[in-house]
C-alpha positions in Angstrom: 11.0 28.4 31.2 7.5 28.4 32.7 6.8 31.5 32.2 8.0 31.0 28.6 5.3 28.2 28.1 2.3 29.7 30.0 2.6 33.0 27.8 3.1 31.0 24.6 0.1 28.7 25.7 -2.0 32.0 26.5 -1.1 33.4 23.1 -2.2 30.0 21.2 -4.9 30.2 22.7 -5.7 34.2 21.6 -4.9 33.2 18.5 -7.3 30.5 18.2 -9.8 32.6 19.8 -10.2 35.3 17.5 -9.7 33.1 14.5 -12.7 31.5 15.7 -14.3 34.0 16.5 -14.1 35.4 13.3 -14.6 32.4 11.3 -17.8 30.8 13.2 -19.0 34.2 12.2 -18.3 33.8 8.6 -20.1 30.4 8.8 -23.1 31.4 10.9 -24.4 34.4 10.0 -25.8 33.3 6.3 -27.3 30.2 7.3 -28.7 32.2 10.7 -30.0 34.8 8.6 -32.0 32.0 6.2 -33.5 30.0 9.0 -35.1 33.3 10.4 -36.2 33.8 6.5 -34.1 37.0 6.6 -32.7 38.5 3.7 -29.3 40.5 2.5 -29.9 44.7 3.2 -28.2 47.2 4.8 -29.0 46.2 8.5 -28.1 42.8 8.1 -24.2 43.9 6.2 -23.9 46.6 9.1 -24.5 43.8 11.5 -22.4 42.1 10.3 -19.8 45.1 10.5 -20.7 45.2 14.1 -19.9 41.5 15.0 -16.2 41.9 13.8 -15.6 45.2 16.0 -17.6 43.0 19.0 -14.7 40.4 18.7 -12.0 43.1 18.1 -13.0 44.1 21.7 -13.2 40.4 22.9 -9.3 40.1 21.5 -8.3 43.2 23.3 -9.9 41.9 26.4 -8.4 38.4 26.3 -5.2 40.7 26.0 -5.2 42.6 28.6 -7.0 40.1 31.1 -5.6 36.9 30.5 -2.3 37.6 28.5 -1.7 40.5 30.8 0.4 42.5 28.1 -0.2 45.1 25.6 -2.5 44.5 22.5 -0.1 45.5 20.0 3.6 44.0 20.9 5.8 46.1 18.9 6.6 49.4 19.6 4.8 51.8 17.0 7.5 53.7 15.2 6.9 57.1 13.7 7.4 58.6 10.6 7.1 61.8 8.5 3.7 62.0 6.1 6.1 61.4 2.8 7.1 57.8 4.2 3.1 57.7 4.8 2.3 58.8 1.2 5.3 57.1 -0.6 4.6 53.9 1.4 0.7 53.5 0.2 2.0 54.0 -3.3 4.5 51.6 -3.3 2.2 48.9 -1.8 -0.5 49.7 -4.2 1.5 49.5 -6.9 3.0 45.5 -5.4 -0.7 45.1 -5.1 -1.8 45.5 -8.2 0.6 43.9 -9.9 0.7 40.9 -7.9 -3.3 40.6 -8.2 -2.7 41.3 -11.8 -0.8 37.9 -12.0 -3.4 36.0 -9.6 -6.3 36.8 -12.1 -4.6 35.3 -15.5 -3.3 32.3 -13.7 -7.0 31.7 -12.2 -8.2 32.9 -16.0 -5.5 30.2 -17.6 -7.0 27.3 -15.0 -10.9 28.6 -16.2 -12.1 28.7 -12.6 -14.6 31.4 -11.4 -13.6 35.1 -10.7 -16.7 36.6 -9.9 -18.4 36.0 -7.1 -22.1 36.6 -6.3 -22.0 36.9 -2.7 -19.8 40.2 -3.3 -22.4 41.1 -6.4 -25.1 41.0 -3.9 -23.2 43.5 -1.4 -22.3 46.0 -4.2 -25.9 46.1 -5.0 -26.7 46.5 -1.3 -23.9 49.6 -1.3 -25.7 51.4 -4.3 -28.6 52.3 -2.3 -26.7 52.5 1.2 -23.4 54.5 0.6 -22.4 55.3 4.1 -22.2 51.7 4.5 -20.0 51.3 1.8 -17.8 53.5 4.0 -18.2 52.0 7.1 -17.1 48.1 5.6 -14.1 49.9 4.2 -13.1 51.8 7.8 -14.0 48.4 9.6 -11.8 46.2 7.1 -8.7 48.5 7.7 -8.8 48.9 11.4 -10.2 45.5 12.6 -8.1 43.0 10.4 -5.3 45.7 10.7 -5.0 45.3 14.1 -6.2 41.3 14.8 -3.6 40.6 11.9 -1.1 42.9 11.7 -0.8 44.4 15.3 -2.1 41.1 17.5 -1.2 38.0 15.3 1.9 38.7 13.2 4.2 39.4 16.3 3.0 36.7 18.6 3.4 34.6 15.7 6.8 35.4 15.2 7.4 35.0 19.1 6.0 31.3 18.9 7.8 30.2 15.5 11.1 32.0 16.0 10.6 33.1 12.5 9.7 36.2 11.0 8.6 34.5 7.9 6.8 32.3 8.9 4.6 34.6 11.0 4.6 36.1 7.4 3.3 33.4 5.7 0.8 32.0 8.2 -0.7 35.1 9.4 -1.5 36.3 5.3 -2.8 32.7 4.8 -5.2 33.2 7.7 -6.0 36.3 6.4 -7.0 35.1 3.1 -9.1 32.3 4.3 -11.2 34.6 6.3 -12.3 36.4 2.7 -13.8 32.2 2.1 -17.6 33.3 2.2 -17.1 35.4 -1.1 -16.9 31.9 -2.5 -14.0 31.9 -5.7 -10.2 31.4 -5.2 -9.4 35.0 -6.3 -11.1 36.2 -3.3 -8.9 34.4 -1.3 -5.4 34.2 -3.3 -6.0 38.1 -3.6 -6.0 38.8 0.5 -2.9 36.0 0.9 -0.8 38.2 -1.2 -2.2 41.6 0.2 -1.6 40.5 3.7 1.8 39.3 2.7 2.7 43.0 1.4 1.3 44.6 4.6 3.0 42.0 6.8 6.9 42.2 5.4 5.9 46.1 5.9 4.8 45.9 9.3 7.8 43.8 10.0 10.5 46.0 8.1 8.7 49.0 9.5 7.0 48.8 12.8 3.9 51.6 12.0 0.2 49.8 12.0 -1.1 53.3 11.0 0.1 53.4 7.8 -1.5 50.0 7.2 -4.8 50.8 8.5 -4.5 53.7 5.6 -3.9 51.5 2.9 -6.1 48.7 3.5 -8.9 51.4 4.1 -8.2 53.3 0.9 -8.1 49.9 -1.2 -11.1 48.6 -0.2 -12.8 52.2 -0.5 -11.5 52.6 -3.8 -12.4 49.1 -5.0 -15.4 49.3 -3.8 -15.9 53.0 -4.9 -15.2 51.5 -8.6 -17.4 48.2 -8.3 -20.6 51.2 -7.9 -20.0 52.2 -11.7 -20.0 49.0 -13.1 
């Protein structure tokens, strides 16, 4: 029983850690970069790239030092390259119908859908592509693995309940997409987290999850270019 309660203390405590992590970041990098009279480029987003890998390694640090187990819980089950292919498909297709839906019920209550904060990072992409590239790789393996690999399981081991590990882990997910500043960039990531949490749940493979949340954010972002 006291093992039991030092591990789960030790995981609510990782938990919290990287949350904060994350969001302090969120928070202080703006305002940080204003005081200094720094502006938006290409070093600043890549920096800002940079800081979420930095507390990636914190995470699998804590991990391994203090929680004294592996990083990522469940074991990683493999598959053929059809589940891989039919399996980004399907989710895309969930996606995009469920963010469909989001966007004419935010439409129907007339709140905001664009946001400038992502406006100003297209522009920043159109004259630095590779960067582009690297926010896409760095969105589907970081919050892949702090989400997904570190936080949904230990989750589920503290609440006894695979849904609610579900629910709480997309929800955290979504508020960390706050600084884009409208709703639909946070409803949006709540119901793409829940899709790639009930398939990391039913499924067990983080790799295939890595894939889609790097090629839907590529191609997003690939598309937002041409407008």
């Amino acid at each position: 029983m006291h093992d039991t309660v030092k591990s789960n203390k030790r995981i609510i405590i990782g938990v919290i850690f990287i949350l904060a992590l994350l969001f302090v970041q969120q928070i202080t990098f703006s305002p940080f970069l204003k005081s200094i009279g720094a502006t938006a480029n290409g070093i600043t987003v890549f920096t800002s790239r940079l800081l979420m890998w930095f507390s990636l390694l914190l995470l699998w640090f804590y991990t391994i030092k203090i929680e004294k187990q592996k990083f990522i819980i469940w074991e990683e089950k493999n598959y053929n390259i059809p589940f891989y292919i039919v399996s980004v498909i399907l989710m895309f297709i969930a996606i995009i119908i469920g963010i469909v839906f989001i966007h004419k019920i935010v439409a129907l209550l007339g709140l905001k859908s664009n946001s400038a904060s992502l406006v100003r990072i297209i522009a920043i992409f159109k004259t630095h592509y590779w960067l582009m590239v690297v926010t896409a790789i760095t969105a589907g393996i970081v919050e892949e693995l702090i989400f997904r690999a570190y936080m949904q399981p230990r989750l589920e081991h503290l609440f006894k309940s695979p849904v609610s590990a579900i629910v709480v882990s997309s929800v955290l997910f979504g508020l960390l997409h706050f600084q884009y500043g409208t709703l639909i960039n946070v409803l949006g990531p709540i119901f793409i987290g829940a899709i790639f949490a009930i398939h990391y749940y039913k499924f067990r493979n983080i790799k295939v999850l890595i894939l889609s949340h790097f090629l839907w954010d590529f191609i997003l972002l690939t598309l937002s270019l041409k407008k």
